[in-house]
N, C-alpha and C positions, 0 to 999 in steps of 0.2 A: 642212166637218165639221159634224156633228150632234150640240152638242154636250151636248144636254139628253138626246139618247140616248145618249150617249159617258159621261157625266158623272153624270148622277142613278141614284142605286139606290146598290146593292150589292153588289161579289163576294165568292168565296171567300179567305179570307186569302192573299195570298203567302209562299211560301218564308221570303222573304228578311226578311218581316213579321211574323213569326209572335211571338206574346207567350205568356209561362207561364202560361199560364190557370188552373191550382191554383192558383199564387201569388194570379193575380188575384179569382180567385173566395174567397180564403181572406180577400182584404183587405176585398173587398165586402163579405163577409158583419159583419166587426168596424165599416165605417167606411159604410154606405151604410144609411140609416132604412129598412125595411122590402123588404130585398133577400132574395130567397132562391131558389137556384142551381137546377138547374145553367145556367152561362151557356152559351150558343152566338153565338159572334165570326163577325163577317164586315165588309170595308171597303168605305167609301163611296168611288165611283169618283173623286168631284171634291175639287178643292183641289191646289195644288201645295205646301204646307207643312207644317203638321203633321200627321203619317197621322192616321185618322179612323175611328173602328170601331163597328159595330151592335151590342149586345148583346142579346140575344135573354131569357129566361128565362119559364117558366111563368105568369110574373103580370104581367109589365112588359118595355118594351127599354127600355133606355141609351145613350148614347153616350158613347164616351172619344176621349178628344182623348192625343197625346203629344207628348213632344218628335220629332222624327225621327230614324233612327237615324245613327249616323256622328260625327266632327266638328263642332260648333259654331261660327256666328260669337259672338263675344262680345257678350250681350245679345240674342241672337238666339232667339226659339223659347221667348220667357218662358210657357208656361201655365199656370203659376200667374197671371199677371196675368190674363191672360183671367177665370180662376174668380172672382177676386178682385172684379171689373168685374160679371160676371153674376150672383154672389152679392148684391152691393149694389143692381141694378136690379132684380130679380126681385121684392123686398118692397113695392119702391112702382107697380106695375104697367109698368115697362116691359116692350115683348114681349122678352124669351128665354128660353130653354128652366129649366127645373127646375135649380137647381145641390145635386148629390148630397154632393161627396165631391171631396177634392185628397189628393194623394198627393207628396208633397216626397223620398219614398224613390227612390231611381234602384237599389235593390236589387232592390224588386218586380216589376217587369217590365222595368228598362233603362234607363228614365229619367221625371222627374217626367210627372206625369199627372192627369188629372180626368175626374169623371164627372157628365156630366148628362141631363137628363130628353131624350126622343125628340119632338123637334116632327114633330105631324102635320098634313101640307098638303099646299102645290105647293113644287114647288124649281125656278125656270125660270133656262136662262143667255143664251137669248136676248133679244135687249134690244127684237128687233122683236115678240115674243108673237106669232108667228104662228097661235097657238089661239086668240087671245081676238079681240076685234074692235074698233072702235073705241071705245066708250063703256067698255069694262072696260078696255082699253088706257089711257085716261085716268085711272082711278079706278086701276088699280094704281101709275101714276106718280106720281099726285096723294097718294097712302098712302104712298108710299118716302118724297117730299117731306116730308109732314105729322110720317112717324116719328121721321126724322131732326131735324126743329124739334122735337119732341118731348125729344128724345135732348139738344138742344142748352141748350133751357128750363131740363133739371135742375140745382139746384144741387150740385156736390159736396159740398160738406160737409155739407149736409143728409141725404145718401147713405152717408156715411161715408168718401166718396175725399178728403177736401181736400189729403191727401196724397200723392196717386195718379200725380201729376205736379208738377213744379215750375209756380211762375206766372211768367205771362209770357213773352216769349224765343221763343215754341213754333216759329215756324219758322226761328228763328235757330237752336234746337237739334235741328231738325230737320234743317238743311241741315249742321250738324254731324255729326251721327249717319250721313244717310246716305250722304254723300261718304266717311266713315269706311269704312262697309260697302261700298262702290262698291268705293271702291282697293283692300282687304283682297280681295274678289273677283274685281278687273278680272283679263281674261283678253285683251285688245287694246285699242288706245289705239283711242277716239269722238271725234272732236276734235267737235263739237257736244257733247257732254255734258263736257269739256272749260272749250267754251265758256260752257256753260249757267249751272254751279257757280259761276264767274266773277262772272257777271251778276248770281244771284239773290244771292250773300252781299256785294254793294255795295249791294242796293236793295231789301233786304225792308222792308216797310212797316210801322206803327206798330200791336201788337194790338190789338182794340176791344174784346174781351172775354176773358172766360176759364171755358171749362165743358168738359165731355167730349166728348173725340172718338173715334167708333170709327175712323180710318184706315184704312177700306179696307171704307165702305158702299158697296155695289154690289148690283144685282138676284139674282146667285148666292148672296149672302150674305143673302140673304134667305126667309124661309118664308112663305110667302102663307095664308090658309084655304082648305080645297079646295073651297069653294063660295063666296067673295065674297071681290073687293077688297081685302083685308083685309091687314097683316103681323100674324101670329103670332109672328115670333120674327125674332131680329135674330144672326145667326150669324159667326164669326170676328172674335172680340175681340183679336186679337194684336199687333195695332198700337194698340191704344188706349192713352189715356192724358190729362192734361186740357192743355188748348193752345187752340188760335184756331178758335171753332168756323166759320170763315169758310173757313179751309185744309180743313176736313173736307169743308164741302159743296163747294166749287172739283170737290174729290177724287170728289165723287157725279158734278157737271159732266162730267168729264173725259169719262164716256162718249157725252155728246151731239160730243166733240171728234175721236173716236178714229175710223177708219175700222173697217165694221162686218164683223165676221170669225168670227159666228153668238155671239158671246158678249154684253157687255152694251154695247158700242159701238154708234152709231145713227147716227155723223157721214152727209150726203149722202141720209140715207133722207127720203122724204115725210110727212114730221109730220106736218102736216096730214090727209093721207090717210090715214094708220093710229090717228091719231088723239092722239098723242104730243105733248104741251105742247112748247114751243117752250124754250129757253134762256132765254130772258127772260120769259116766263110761269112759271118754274120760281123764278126769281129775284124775281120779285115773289110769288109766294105762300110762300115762304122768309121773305122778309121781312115779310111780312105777320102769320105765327105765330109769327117771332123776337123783332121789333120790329128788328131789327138793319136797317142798310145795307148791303149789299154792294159792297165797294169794290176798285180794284184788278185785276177781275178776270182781267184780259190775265196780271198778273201771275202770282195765283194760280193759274189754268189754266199757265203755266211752271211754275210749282214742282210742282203733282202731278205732272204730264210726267215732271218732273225724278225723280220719288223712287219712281213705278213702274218708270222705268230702272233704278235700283240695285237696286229690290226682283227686277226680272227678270235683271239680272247676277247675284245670289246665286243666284237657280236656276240659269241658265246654271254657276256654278260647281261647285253641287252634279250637274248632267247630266255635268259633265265627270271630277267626280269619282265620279260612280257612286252617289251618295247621294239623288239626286233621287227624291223621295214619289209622282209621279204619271206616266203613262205619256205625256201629253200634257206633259211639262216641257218636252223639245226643242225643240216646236213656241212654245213662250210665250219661250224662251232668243234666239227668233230675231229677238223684237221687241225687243231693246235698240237697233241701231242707229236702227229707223224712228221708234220715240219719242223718242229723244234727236233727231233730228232735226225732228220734231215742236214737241218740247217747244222748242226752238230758234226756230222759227219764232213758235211765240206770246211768246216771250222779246223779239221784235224789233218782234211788236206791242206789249209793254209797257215800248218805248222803247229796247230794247239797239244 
């Protein structure tokens, strides 16, 4: 699948998505600094989580973010945190988009919601960049790298998050949380994910540090400049939170782990030849703008295994319930088994 033509743009709202656009245009106009109507909606084709929509008007577009519709897992689909995250990084120049406006009313259009600024660029989801060549190929992997040390350098409190997340623990409450969300969704027993749970919550490793994590930085999540190397904007803050900035980049790692299936996975491809830093190249220039050690990482590499399984079982849950946000859910529902086996296998490189 092609999924940068699958996935990037925009269509017409569906059916079944459709928001009160009075309402919403009525709230813009009271709660968004120099907004003025009339809006014109349409959704952005990629993401499987929270729907995503273009607002169009006269002078400027927007983008709103919602919860999805249907059912809730608990704690699930928080966007207010997101707003929360990109309101606070916006001011000391980290790349993301303009933060407008949060809306905590579920009367407005259905459920809480935020609006922010329109990043303009590239949105690519393939991890091999088949447009670019090797020397930009380089320089955008080396920019994902840099951003995320970037991301990781900040102090929270300096931010205004110190309380954004508990300290310490993070992947102890992380393997909390999402074996939570796993079972609350599980639809057939994994016995590798089973396994996996087992393993990681006897031998999660000692924190080294404590700053911000986006959970779930990957190339798609990304906006590039449309003419250089560059990250403009750093997109889908839903999982963020403050934790072990070491589990976060593991989490960027994963994709050099994953077999590749036109999205942001590269396992098996010719590095070298396309030009793509290597894992360990990746991991020393990490450290190098951290200061940080990278330790563990057989480990590490388990545990995100582990926690895009649960995060793909809850889509699988929502396809089965008929509340899934993207047309491509099914197809991502069907990778629970192979990463939990996966994730297993580096489980046994990090001694299981």
């Amino acid at each position: 699948m092609d999924f940068e033509a699958e996935m990037v743009g925009t269509v017409a709202v569906p059916a079944k998505d459709q928001l009160d656009e009075a309402a919403l245009d009525r709230w813009m106009r009271e709660n968004v600094s120099g907004y003025a109507g009339p809006p014109v909606l349409s959704r952005f084709k990629g993401g499987q989580s929270n729907p995503t929509y273009r607002i169009d008007t006269p002078a400027r577009s927007y983008v709103l973010r919602r919860q999805p519709f249907g059912q809730l897992l608990p704690s699930a689909h928080a966007v207010d945190r997101e707003f929360r995250v990109i309101a606070a990084l916006h001011p000391v120049g980290f790349p993301v988009p303009i933060p407008y406006g949060l809306c905590e009313d579920p009367t407005i259009i259905g459920s809480k919601f935020y609006v922010m600024g329109l990043a303009e660029g590239r949105n690519h989801w393939n991890g091999a960049l088949p447009a670019s060549d090797p020397v930009e190929r380089r320089a955008i992997y080396t920019a994902m790298t840099d951003t995320l040390a970037a991301l990781h350098r900040i102090d929270p409190a300096a931010v205004g998050l110190a309380d954004y997340g508990k300290p310490g623990d993070y992947c102890v409450r992380q393997l909390g949380r999402w074996t939570k969300q796993y079972r609350l969704s599980e639809t057939e027993p994994v016995p590798e994910m089973d396994r996996l749970i087992e393993f990681l919550t006897a031998t999660v490793p000692p924190q080294l540090a404590n700053g911000i994590t986006h959970g779930d930085y990957r190339l798609d999540n990304i906006i590039l400049s449309a003419n250089e190397p560059r990250v403009v904007a750093v997109l889908d803050w839903e999982l963020s939170t403050l934790g072990d900035p070491i589990a976060d980049f593991a989490n960027f790692l994963m994709g050099w782990v994953m077999e590749p299936d036109g999205r942001a996975s590269i396992a098996g491809l010719d590095w070298a030849a396309l030009g793509i830093p290597t894992i360990d190249e990746t991991v020393a220039r990490y450290e190098a703008q951290t200061g940080f050690t990278v330790p563990a990482l057989e480990w590490y590499l388990a545990f995100s295994l582990f926690r895009i399984t649960a995060i793909l079982q809850g889509i699988k849950k929502r396809v089965i319930d008929g509340n899934a946000s993207s047309a491509h859910a099914a197809a991502m529902a069907e990778k629970v088994g192979p990463l939990a086996r996966t994730g297993w296998e580096w489980a046994v490189k990090a001694g299981a």
